[in-house]
KEZA-253607 format. One record per residue (C-alpha): residue in one letter; x, y, z. Coordinates in steps of 0.05 Angstrom, whole numbers. Layout:
BEGIN
REC  code    east   north      up
REC     a       X       Y       Z
...
***
This chain:
BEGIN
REC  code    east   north      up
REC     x    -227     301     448
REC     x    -164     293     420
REC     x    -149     354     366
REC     x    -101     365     303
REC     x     -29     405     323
REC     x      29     419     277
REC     x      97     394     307
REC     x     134     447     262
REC     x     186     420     221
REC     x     205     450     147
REC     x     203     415      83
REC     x     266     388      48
REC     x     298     357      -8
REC     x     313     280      -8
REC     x     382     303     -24
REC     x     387     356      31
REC     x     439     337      84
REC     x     386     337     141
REC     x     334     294     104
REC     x     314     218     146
REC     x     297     198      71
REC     x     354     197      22
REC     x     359     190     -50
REC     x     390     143     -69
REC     x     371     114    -139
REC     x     314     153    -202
REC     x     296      84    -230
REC     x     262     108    -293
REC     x     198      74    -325
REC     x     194      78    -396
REC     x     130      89    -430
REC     x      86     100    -374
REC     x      30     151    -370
REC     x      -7     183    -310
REC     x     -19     151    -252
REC     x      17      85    -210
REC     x     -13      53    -165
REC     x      21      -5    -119
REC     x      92     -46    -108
REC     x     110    -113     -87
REC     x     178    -135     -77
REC     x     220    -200     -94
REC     x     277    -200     -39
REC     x     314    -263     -78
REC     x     309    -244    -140
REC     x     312    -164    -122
REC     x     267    -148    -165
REC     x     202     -96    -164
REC     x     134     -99    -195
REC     x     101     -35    -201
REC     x      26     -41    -225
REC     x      22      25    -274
REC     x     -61      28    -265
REC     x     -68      95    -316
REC     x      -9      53    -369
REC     x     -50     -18    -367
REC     x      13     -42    -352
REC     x      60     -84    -295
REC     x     135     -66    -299
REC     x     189    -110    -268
REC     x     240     -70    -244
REC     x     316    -106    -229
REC     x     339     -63    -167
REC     x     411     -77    -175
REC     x     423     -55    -249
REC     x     361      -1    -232
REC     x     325     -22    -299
REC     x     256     -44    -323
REC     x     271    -123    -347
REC     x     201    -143    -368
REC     x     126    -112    -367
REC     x      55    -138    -367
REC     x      13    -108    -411
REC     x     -60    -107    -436
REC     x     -88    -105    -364
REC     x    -153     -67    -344
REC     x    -137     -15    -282
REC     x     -79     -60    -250
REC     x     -77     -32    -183
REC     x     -48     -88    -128
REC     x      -2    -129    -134
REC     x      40    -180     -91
REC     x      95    -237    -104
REC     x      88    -309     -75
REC     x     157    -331     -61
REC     x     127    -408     -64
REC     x      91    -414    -125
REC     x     145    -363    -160
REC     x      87    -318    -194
REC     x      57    -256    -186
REC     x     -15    -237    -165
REC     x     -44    -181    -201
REC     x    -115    -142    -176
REC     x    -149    -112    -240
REC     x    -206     -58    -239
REC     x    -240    -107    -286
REC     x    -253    -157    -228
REC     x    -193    -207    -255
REC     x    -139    -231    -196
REC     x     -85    -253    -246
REC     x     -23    -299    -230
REC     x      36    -296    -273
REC     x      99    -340    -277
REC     x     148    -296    -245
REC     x     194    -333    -290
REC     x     171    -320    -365
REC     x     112    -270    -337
REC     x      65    -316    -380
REC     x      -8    -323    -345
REC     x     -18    -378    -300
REC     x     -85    -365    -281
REC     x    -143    -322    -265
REC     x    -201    -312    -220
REC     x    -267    -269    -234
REC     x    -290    -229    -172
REC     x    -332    -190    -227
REC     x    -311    -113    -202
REC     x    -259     -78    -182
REC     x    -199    -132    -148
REC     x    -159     -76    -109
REC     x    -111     -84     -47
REC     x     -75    -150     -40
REC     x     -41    -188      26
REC     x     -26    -256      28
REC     x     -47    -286      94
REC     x      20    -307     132
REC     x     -21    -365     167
REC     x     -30    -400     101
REC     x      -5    -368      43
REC     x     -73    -351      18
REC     x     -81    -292     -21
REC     x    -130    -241       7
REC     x    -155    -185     -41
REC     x    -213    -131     -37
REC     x    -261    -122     -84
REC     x    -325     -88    -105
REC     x    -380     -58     -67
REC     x    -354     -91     -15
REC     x    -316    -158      10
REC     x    -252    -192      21
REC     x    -235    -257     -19
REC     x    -186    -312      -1
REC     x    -151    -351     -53
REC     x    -110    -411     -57
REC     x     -49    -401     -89
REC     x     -34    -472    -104
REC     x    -100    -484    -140
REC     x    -117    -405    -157
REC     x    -187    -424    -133
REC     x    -224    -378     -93
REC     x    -246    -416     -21
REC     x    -288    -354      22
REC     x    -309    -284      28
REC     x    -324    -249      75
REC     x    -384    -198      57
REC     x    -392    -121      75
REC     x    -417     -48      45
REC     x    -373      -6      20
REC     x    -312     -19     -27
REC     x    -254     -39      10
REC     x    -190       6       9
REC     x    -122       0      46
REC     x    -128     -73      94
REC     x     -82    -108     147
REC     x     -84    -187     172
REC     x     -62    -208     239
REC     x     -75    -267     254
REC     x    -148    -289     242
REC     x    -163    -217     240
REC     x    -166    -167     184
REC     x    -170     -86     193
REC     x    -196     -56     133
REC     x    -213      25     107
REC     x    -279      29      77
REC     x    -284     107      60
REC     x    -353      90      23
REC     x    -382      77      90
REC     x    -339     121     136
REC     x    -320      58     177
REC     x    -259      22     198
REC     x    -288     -57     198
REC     x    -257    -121     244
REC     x    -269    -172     209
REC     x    -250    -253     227
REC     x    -230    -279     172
REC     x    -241    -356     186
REC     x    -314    -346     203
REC     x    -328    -302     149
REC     x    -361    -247     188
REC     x    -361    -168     208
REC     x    -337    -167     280
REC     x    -336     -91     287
REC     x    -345     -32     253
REC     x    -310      31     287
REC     x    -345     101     254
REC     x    -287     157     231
REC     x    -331     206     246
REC     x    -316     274     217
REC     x    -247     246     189
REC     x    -263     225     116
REC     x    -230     178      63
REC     x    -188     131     101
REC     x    -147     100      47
REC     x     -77      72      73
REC     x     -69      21     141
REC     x      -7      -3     173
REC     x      -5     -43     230
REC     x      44     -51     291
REC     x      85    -103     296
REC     x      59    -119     368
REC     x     -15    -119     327
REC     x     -47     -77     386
REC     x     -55     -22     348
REC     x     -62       0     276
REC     x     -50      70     236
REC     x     -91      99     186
REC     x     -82     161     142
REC     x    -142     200     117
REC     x    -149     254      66
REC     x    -198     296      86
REC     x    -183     327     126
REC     x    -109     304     122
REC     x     -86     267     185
REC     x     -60     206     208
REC     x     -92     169     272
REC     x     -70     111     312
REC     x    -128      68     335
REC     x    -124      14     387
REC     x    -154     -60     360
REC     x    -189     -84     426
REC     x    -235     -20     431
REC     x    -225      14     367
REC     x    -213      86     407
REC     x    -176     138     368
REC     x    -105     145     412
REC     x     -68     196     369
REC     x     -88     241     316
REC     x     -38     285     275
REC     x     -43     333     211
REC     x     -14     292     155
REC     x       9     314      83
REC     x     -54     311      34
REC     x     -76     253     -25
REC     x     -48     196      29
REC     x     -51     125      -4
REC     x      16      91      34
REC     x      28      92     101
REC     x      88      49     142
REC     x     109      32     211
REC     x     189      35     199
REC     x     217      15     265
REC     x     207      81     315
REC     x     184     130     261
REC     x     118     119     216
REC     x     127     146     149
REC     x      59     173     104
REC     x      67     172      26
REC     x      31     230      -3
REC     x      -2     252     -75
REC     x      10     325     -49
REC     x      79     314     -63
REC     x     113     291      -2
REC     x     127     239      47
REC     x     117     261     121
REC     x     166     228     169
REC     x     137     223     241
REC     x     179     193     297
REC     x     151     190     371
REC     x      93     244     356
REC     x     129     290     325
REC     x     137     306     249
REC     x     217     294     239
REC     x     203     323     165
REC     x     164     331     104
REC     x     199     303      40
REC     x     196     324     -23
REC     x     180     273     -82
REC     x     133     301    -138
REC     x      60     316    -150
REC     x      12     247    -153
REC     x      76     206    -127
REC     x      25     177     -75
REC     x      43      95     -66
REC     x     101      69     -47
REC     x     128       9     -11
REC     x     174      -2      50
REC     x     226     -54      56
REC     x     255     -61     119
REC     x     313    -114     110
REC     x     337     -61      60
REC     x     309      12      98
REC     x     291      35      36
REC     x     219      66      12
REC     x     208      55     -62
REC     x     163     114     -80
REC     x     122     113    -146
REC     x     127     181    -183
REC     x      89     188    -250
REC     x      96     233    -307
REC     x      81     298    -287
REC     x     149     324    -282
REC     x     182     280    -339
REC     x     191     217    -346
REC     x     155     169    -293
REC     x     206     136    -246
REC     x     221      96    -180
REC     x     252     143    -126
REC     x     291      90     -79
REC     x     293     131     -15
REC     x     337     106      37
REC     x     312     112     122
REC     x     374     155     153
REC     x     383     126     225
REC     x     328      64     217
REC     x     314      39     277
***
């Protein structure tokens, strides 16, 4: 049975020499209370939207000049969000049930589609462009971005949390029901549900690039676990850094953001380190072209802000 062991390695400051994660830009975010939830990125336009779920608000952030240029406001529990390069808008997830496109232009609403409770996590399916997004008490729902009309579900129990497509596949965290589900998306049905077992609340889910195996973070207790696709058997399982609700496969290392306060860097099996952002700083986002990790940090300790954390040695 495979069992929880520290690989000992201290805590430091983004701006300590030795730190894999450095600092490299506070991009502050005016008028914004409590908690943040997720980030999308626009690689030609550099620009990052940061759904502020606490605020009511969407914030789009220039990276270059490191300055909020526009917000959303008015929105019920915003919580994900991605950009869709084609169409030029932004796709929105509300609390309220609402997946909202915007004109990534002017930010004016395009469009909107009613999945009646809680529109959460948001991929867009590579295959198609569709735009995948959990919801409720429990099912995934594809959209087409060209006619924001929703064409299939797929039905479950449990509200769906962090989610991962490959190919006609999606992975997806359902903490309600202590499962990890398979699901094919094209047929619209549950292929296989894999039990956590004593594990609890498995929020965040990356996937491999080869897509044999996927990682998932859970927060009680707090680990991390890397779970093979064809037989959904646990193959690793590490202690992780506590209130997990991002987790990333960056090249060789895997890298866990934290509402304890932290991001834990693992590389090969072995915690490289344990970063320090702030308390509730628990979503980020990844950007490999750029090896940077935007990490959302709200207002406990001032102002709310963007840490831009750069990977040291990506690869």
């Amino acid at each position: 049975m495979l069992g929880l062991a520290w690989s000992a390695s201290p805590s430091v400051q983004p701006t300590d020499p030795g730190s894999p994660l450095v600092l490299r830009r506070v991009i502050a975010l005016p008028a914004t209370k409590d908690r943040i939830d997720h980030l999308a990125f626009d690689p030609e336009g550099a620009r990052l939207f940061v759904a502020e779920v606490a605020n009511g608000s969407l914030d789009v952030v220039d990276t270059k000049s490191g300055k909020v240029t526009g917000r959303i406001a008015g929105l019920d529990e915003p919580q994900g969000v991605e950009w869709l390069p084609e169409e030029g808008e932004i796709v929105v997830a509300c609390g309220d049930g609402s997946v909202r496109f915007y004109s990534g232009a002017d930010l004016r609403l395009v469009a909107s589609v009613d999945l009646r409770d809680d529109a959460d996590d948001v991929r867009v399916d590579p295959r198609n462009g569709r735009v995948v997004v959990g919801y409720g008490n429990g099912g995934l729902a594809m959209i087409d971005p060209a006619t924001h009309r929703l064409t299939s579900r797929v039905i479950f129990h449990g509200h769906p949390e962090g989610f991962q497509l490959s190919g006609d596949r999606a992975y997806v965290n359902v903490p309600g029901d202590g499962a990890i589900l398979e699901l094919d998306l094209d047929r619209s049905r549950v292929l296989a549900r894999w039990p956590t077992g004593l594990h609890r609340l498995n929020f965040p889910m990356a996937i491999d690039p080869s897509g044999r195996t996927i990682a998932i973070a859970y927060r009680l207790p707090a680990a991390w676990a890397r779970i093979e696709v064809a037989t959904g058997k646990t193959v690793a399982l590490h202690p992780a850094c506590g209130d997990a609700d991002d987790i990333y496969e960056a090249g060789s290392r895997e890298l866990i953001v934290c509402g304890a306060g932290y991001v834990d860097v693992w590389r090969e099996g072995s915690l490289e380190a344990r970063v320090r952002t702030g308390s509730g700083a628990r979503t980020g986002l990844y950007l490999p072209a750029l090896h940077t990790l935007y990490v959302a940090v709200p207002d406990r300790h001032g102002a709310a802000a963007v840490w831009a954390l750069e990977l040291r040695d990506a690869g």
